[in-house]
N, C-alpha and C positions, 0 to 999 in steps of 0.2 A: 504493500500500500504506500510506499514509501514514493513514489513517481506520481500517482494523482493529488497525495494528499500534500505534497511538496509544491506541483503546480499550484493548488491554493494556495497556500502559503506564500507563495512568490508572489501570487497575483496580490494579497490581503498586504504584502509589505509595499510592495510599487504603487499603492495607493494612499503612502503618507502615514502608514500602520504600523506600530510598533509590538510586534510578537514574541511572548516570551513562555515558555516552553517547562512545565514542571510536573514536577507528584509521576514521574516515570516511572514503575518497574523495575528494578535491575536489571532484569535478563534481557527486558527491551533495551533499557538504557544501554549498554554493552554491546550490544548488536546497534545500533544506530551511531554509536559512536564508531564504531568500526567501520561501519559504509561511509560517514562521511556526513550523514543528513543532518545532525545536532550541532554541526562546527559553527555553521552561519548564527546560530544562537548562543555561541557563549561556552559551549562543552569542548572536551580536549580532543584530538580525532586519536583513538587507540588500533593499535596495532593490530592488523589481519593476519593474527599468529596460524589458523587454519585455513586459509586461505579459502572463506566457505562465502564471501561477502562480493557480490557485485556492486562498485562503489556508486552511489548517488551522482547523477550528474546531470546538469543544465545545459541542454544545448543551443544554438541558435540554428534556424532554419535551414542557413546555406552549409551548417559544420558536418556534409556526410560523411566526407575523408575522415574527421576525425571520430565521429560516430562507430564509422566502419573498424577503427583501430581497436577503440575501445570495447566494441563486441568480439573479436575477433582474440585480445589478449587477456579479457577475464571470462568468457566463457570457454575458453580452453582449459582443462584439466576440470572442468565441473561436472565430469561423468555422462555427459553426452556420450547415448552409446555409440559404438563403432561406425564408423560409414567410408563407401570409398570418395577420394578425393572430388572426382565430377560430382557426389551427391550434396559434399560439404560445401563446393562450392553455392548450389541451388538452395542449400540451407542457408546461407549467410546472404545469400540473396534474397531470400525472404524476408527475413530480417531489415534490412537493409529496406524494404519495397515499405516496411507497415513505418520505419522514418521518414522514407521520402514519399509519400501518401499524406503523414500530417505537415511534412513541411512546403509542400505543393498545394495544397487543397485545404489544409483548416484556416488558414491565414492568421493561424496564432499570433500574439504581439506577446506572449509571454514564453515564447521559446517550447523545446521539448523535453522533455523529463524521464531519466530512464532510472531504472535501480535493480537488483537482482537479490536473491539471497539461496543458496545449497543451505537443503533439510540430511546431512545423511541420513539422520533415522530414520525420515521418513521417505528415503530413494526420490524424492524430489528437488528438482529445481525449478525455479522460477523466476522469470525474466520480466519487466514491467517498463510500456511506453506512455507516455500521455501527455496531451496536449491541451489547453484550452482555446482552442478554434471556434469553428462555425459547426462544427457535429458532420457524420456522415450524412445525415436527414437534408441537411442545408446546402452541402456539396453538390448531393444527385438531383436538387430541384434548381441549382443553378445552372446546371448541365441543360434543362430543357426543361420539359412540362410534366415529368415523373414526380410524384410526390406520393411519396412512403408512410408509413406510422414510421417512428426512428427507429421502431425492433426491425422490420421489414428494409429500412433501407440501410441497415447492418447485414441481414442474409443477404442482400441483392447483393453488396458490395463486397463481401465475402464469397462468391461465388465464383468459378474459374473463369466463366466466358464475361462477367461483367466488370468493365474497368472505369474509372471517371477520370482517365487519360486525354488530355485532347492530342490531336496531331497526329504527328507521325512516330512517337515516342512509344518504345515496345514498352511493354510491360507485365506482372500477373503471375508467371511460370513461376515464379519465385516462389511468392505466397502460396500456390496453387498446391506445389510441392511437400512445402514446409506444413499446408494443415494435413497431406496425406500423410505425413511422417510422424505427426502428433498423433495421429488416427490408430498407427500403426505399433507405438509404441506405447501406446494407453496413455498418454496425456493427456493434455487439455490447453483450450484456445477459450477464455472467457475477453468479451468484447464490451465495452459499455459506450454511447454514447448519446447525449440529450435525455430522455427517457427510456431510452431501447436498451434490452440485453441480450445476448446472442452467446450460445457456450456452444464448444463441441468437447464433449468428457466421455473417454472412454470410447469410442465410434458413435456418441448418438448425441445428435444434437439438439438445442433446448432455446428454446425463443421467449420471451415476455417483456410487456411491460412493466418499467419500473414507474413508483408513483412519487420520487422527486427526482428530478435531472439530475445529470451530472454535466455541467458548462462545458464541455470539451469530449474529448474521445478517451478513452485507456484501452489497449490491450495487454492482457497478462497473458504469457505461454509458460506452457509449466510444463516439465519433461520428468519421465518414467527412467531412472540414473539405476534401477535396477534392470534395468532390461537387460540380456544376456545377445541378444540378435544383433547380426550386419547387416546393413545395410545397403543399397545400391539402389541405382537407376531404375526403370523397366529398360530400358534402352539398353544400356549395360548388359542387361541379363539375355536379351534377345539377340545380343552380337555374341556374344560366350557361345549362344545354341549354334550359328552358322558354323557347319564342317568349314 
């Protein structure tokens, strides 16, 4: 939660607000000092002695280069199971696609917000984007005359063949991939934006209305770090079969 509820927060401080931050937990406390998120308020940033913390971080729109880096050097060694190179590449592409979606299309003025955290016990990781934009709902009716409830224009826009690209700008294969990968390793893709919700947990997917908004978009991906499977392409595996 550390990415949307940090987006507030940014937004509540850039408006002449002074936030200050108490009566924490220990064990939260200690894990948020460690990602980074409690520094801007006054706490010490502590050491990521088990290397389990994806650090908090504020992007601006045009930073994918460095976006790209920093997924790239703390989601490694985070128990991502096995994959071949071509596949990890389409993974990090996905990635990559649900940044450059909000920095494209939400027209945030408060930048984008990512954070992660490794459960060993619980063989989970979890990676978290969010922005406060204009919402998927606002994107797809700027596109033309489509107009969604915000759960529906999170399925639309979550779907393989549908993309809110203009031009000649490829796009999609990324994500496309990346939710068949969640699919297949029992994780999950929970989505939120405006009032809409959208999950895929486990292979099945789940749609509702929420009954207060959330001002912007979050996606959280959460990965199955017990999974014992390799991975690969279909394409991969169908050049393997050719004598």
């Amino acid at each position: 939660m550390c990415a949307p509820f940090g987006a507030i927060l940014h937004r509540t401080r850039q408006s002449i607000n002074t936030v200050s931050i108490r009566n924490i937990q220990d064990r939260v406390r200690t894990i948020l000092c460690k990602n980074g998120f409690l520094e801007p308020y006054g706490f010490p940033l502590m050491a990521n002695t088990h290397g389990t913390t994806i650090p908090y971080k504020l992007f601006k729109p045009t930073d994918l280069s460095y976006f790209n880096s920093y997924v790239k050097a703390y989601l490694r060694g985070k128990g991502i199971p096995d994959m071949t190179e071509a596949l990890r590449k389409k993974f990090y592409e996905g990635i990559m696609e649900i940044f450059s979606n909000a920095a494209t299309h939400s027209e945030t003025k408060m930048g984008i917000h990512a954070c992660g955290q490794l459960f060993p016990k619980k063989d989970r990781l979890e990676f978290s984007i969010s922005d406060l934009g204009i919402g998927i709902r606002m994107s797809i009716l700027q596109m033309g005359d489509i107009d969604f409830t915000a759960a529906k224009a999170i399925q639309w826009a979550i779907a393989g063949r549908n993309t809110t690209r203009r031009g000649a700008t490829p796009g999609g294969s990324g994500l496309k991939i990346l939710r068949e990968f969640v699919k297949k390793n029992n994780g999950r893709i929970q989505i939120v934006s405006d009032k809409g919700y959208w999950e895929l947990n486990r292979g099945e997917e789940r749609l509702k209305t929420l009954e207060h908004p959330f001002p912007g978009t979050v996606v959280n991906l959460e990965f199955n770090t017990a999974d014992p499977k390799s991975y690969r392409l279909a394409s991969e595996a169908q050049a393997q079969d050719i004598p």
